[in-house]
C-alpha positions in Angstrom: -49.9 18.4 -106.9 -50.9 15.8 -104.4 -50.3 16.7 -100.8 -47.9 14.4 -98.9 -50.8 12.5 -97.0 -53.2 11.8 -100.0 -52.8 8.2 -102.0 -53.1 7.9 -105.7 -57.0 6.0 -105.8 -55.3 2.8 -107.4 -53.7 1.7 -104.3 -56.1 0.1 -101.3 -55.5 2.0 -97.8 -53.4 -0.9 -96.9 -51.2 -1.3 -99.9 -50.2 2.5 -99.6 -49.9 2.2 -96.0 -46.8 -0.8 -97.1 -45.6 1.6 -99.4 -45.2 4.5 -97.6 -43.4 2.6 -95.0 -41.4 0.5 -97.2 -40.1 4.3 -99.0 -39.4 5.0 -95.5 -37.4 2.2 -94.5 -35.3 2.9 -98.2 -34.8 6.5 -96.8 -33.7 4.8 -93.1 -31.4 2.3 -94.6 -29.5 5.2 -96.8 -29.9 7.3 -93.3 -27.8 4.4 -91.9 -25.5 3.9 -94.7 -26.6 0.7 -95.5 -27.4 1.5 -99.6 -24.8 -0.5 -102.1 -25.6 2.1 -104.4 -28.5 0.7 -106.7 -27.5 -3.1 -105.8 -29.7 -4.2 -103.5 -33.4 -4.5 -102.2 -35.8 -4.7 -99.6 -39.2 -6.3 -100.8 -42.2 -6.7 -99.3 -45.3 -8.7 -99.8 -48.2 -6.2 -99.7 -50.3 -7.4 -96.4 -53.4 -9.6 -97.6 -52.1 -10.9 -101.3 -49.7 -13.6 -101.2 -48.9 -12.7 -104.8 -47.7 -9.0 -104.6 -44.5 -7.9 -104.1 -43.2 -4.2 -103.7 -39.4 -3.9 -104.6 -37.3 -1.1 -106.0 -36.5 -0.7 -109.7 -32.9 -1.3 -110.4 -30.8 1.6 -111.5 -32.7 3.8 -108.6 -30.6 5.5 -105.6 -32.8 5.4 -102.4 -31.1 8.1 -100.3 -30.7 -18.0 -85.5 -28.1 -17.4 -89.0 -27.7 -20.1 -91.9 -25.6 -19.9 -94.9 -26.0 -19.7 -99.0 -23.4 -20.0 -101.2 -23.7 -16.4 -103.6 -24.8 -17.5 -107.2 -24.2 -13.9 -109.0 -26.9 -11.6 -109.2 -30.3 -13.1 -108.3 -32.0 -12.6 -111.2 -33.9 -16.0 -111.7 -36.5 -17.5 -109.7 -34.3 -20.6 -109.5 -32.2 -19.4 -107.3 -34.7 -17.6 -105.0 -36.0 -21.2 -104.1 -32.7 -22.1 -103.5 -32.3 -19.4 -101.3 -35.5 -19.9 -99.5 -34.4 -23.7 -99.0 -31.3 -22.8 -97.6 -33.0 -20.7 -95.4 -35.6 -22.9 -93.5 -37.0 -22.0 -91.1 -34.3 -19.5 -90.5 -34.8 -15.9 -90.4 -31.1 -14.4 -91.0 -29.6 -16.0 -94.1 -25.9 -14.8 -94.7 -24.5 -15.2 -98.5 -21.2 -16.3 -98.4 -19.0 -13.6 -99.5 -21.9 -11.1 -100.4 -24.1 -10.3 -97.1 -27.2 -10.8 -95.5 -30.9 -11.9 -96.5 -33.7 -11.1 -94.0 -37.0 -12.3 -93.3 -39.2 -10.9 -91.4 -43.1 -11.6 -90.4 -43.2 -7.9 -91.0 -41.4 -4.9 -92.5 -40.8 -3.7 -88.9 -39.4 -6.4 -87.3 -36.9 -7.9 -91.2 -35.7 -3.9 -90.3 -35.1 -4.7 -86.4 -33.1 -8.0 -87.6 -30.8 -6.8 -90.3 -29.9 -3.7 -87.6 -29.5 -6.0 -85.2 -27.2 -8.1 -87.2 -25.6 -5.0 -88.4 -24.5 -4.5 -84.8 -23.6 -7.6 -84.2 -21.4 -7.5 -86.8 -19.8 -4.2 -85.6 -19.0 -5.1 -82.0 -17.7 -8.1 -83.2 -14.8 -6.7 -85.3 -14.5 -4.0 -82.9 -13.8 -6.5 -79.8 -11.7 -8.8 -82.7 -9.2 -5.6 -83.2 -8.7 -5.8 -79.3 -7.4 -9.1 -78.9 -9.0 -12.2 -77.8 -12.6 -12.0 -77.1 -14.2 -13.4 -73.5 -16.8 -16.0 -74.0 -20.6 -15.3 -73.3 -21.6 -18.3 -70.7 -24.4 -19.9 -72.7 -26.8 -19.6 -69.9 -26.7 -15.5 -70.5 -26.9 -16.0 -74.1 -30.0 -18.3 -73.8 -31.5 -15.6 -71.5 -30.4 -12.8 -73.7 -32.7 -14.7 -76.4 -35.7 -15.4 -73.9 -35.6 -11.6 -73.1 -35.8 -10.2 -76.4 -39.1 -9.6 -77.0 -39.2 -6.4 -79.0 -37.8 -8.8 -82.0 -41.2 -11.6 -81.5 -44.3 -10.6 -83.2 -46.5 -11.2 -80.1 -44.7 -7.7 -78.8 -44.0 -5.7 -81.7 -41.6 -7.1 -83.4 -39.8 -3.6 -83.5 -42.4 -1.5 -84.6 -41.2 1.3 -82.7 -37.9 1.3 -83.2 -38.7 1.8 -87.1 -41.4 4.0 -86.3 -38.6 6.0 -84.3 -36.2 5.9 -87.6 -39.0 6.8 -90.1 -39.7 9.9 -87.7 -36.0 11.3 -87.9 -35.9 10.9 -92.1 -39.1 12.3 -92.4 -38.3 15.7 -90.5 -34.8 15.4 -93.3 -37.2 15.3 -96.0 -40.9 13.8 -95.8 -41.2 14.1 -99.7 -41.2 9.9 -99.8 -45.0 9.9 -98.2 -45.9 10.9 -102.0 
């Protein structure tokens, strides 16, 4: 039996590397309770090949916003272009009444946006059960945007807040590094 830290031979260094993080972020997202039981994803283009994809089988437990109307099940390639169209140059893309599609320059920071969102999300129906909410003045709004660098590429693009969640689900069980 392989040890957790060995790669099957097939894989380059840098295609196991995405898909030991990508099992991670699986084990993260169930950590969070974000799994819809086998009905969604989270793909990934393997770094270097603009061809190569890595994206749970169905039918497998994993332990700036626009809009796009929900088409059913994305099962054709059709609708992915739609869906990339609708995007732009957008990197949160909401479905309308089915959820969120991320994009992200990297694993880390697609996982930094969808918890953001996620959060967003939360303290907004939290403060909507209170009553009216205050307004934001846009001028701290803008600057909240200017001051988020832990989201841009240039500065990690949250590579250390996944790092940080990988490290908790790994200590649970570190039997995805296989």
């Amino acid at each position: 039996m392989a040890k957790y830290y060995e790669h099957p031979t097939q894989y380059s260094d840098v295609e196991w590397a995405a898909r030991v993080q990508l099992a991670g972020v699986y084990r993260v997202f169930a950590h969070l309770g974000w799994e819809e039981l086998i009905y969604n994803h989270i793909s990934l283009r393997v770094p270097g090949d603009d061809e190569h994809f890595l994206i749970n089988h169905s039918a497998q437990l994993y332990g700036k916003i626009t809009y796009h109307v929900f088409e059913g099940i994305t099962v054709h390639a059709d609708e992915g272009e739609r869906i990339l169209a609708s995007a732009g140059d957008k990197q949160v893309l909401l479905l309308r009444n089915h959820g969120p599609v991320v994009i992200g320059s990297t694993l880390a920071q697609a996982f930094s946006l969808m918890w953001l969102l996620t959060r967003a999300c939360e303290v907004q129906l939290a403060t909507s059960s209170m009553g009216k909410a205050r307004e934001i003045p846009e001028q701290v709004l803008n600057h909240c945007v200017r001051d988020s660098l832990n989201f841009n590429p240039k500065y990690g693009a949250g590579e250390d807040s996944l790092a940080a969640m990988i490290r908790i689900v790994e200590r649970q069980d570190p039997s995805f590094k296989r």
